[in-house]
N, C-alpha and C positions, 0 to 999 in steps of 0.2 A: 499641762501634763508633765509629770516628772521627767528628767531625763536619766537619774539615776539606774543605775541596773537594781536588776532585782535579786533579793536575796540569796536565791538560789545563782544566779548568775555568781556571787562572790563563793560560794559554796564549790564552786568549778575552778577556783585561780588556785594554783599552787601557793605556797605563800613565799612570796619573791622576796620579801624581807628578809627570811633566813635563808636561803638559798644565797642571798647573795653576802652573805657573811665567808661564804667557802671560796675557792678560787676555781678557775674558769679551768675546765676539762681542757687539760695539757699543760696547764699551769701548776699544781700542786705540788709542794715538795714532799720531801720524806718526813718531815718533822711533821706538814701538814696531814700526811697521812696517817702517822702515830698518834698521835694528838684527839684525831678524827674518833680512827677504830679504837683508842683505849675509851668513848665513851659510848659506844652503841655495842647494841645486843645482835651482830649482822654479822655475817661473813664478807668483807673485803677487801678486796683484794689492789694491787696497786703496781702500774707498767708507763715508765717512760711519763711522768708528769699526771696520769688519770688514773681515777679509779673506778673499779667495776665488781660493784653490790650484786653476790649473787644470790640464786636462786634462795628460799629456801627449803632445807630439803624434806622430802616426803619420807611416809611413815617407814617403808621399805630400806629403803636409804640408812634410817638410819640403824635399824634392827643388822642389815650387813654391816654397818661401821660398827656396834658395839660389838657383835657377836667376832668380826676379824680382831678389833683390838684385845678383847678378851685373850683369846688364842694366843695373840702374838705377845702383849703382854707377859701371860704366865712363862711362856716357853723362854721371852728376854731376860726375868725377872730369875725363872731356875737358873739358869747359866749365869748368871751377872755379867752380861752382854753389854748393859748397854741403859737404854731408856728408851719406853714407847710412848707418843703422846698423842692425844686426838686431838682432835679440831673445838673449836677455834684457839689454834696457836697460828700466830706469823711465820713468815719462814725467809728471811733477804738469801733470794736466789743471787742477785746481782746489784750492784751499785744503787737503781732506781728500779727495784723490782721484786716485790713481794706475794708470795702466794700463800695459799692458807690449806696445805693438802687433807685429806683428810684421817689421813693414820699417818706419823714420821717417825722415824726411828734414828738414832745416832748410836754407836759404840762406844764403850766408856773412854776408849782412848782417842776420841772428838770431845770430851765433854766441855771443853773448853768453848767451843763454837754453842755451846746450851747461857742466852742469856734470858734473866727477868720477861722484859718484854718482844723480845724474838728470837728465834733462834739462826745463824748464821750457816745457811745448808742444810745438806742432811745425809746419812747414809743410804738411806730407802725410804721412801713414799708409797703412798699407796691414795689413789683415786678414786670415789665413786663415782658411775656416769651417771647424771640424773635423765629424764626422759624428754629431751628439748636438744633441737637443732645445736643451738647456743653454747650447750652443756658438752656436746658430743664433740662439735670442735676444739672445744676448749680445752679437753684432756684427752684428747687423742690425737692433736696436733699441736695451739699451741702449749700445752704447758709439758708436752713432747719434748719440744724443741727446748723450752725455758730449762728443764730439768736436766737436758744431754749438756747444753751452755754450763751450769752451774756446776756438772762433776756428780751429780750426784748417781751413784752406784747403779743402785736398782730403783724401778719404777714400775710399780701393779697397777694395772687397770682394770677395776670389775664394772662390768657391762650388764649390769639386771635384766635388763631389755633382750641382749644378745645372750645371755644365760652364759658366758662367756667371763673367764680369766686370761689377761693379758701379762706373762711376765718378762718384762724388757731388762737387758743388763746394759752398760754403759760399754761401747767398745772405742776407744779412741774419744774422737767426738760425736760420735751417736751414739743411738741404740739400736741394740738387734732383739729380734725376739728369740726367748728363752722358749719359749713354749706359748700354745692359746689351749687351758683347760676348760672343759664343758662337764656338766652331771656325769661321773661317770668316774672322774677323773681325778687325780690330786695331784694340784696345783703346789708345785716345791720354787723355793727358793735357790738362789742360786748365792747369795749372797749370806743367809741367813742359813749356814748348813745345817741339816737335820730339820729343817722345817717346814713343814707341808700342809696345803688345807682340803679339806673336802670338799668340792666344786659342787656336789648334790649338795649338803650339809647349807653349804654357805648363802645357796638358792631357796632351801628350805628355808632359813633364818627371816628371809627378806619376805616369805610369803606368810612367816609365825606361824607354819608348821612341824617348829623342832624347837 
């Protein structure tokens, strides 16, 4: 009788071969991780030696990201503010520490921190939550925390789930909140004067009723 496993049994192994061409979760450097993400089609992201391949995002998701960037866009572009960019762009929060937010903005007079393959900070962020435990942590605490660490100004948080805008300004070393807008409401910036979004509007987007 064979002792071989059976076909489908190999059809169940990850393939260890190339997996172990990459370095051991808490071993990776920065290079290893540039290197990485300049050849996959993924969003991720990279903390302290590891990285963490996330979600990706559903259709809601991203009908809110074009429809904000649109907006914020047009409104950066009249004024010559600055530059908006969407995702997938890098963004070195800190020394070993990269995130990939999903709208970032910088003012013309940062353009300097705007490189080829990352950009160094940012003036403002903006986050979608996807709908998982994983996801809700991760932008509502840590990349909370990562974004007050880094300097960076302002930080939005749209909550699909919670029909909900979060906007944080940077005070000291944290953040406070600016405001939480709901349908109804429009969600202004604080950093970004004269700019404001429709909280119904932005809801509708995500549902392709507008």
């Amino acid at each position: 009788m064979s002792i071989l496993p059976s076909p489908s049994t190999f059809s169940l192994e990850p393939a260890w071969e190339v997996a172990r061409l990459f370095p051991l979760q808490g071993k990776w450097s920065v290079d290893d991780y540039l290197q990485f993400t300049d050849g996959v089609n993924q969003l991720v992201e990279f903390s302290a030696g590891k990285i963490d391949v996330l979600e990706m995002p559903a259709t809601a998701h991203q009908r809110i990201l074009i429809y904000l960037f649109r907006l914020m866009s047009r409104f950066v572009d009249k004024r010559k503010l600055g530059e908006v960019m969407i995702a997938a762009l890098r963004v070195r929060i800190a020394a070993d520490v990269f995130r990939e937010p999903d709208i970032v903005y910088f003012g013309r007079e940062n353009r300097s921190h705007i490189q080829d393959r990352f950009w160094t900070g940012a003036d403002l962020v903006v986050e979608i939550v996807s709908d998982d435990a994983k996801s809700r942590e991760r932008d509502y605490i840590t990349k909370r925390e990562d974004y007050a660490a880094a300097g960076i100004p302002e930080y939005l948080i749209v909550d699909p789930v919670e029909r909900r805008i979060t906007v944080l300004a940077l005070d000291g070393s944290a953040y406070t909140t600016v405001g939480e807008f709901r349908p109804g409401d429009q969600a202004t910036s604080k950093l970004l004067e004269g700019f404001s979004v429709d909280a119904t509007a932005v809801f509708q987007a995500a549902d392709g009723t507008i």
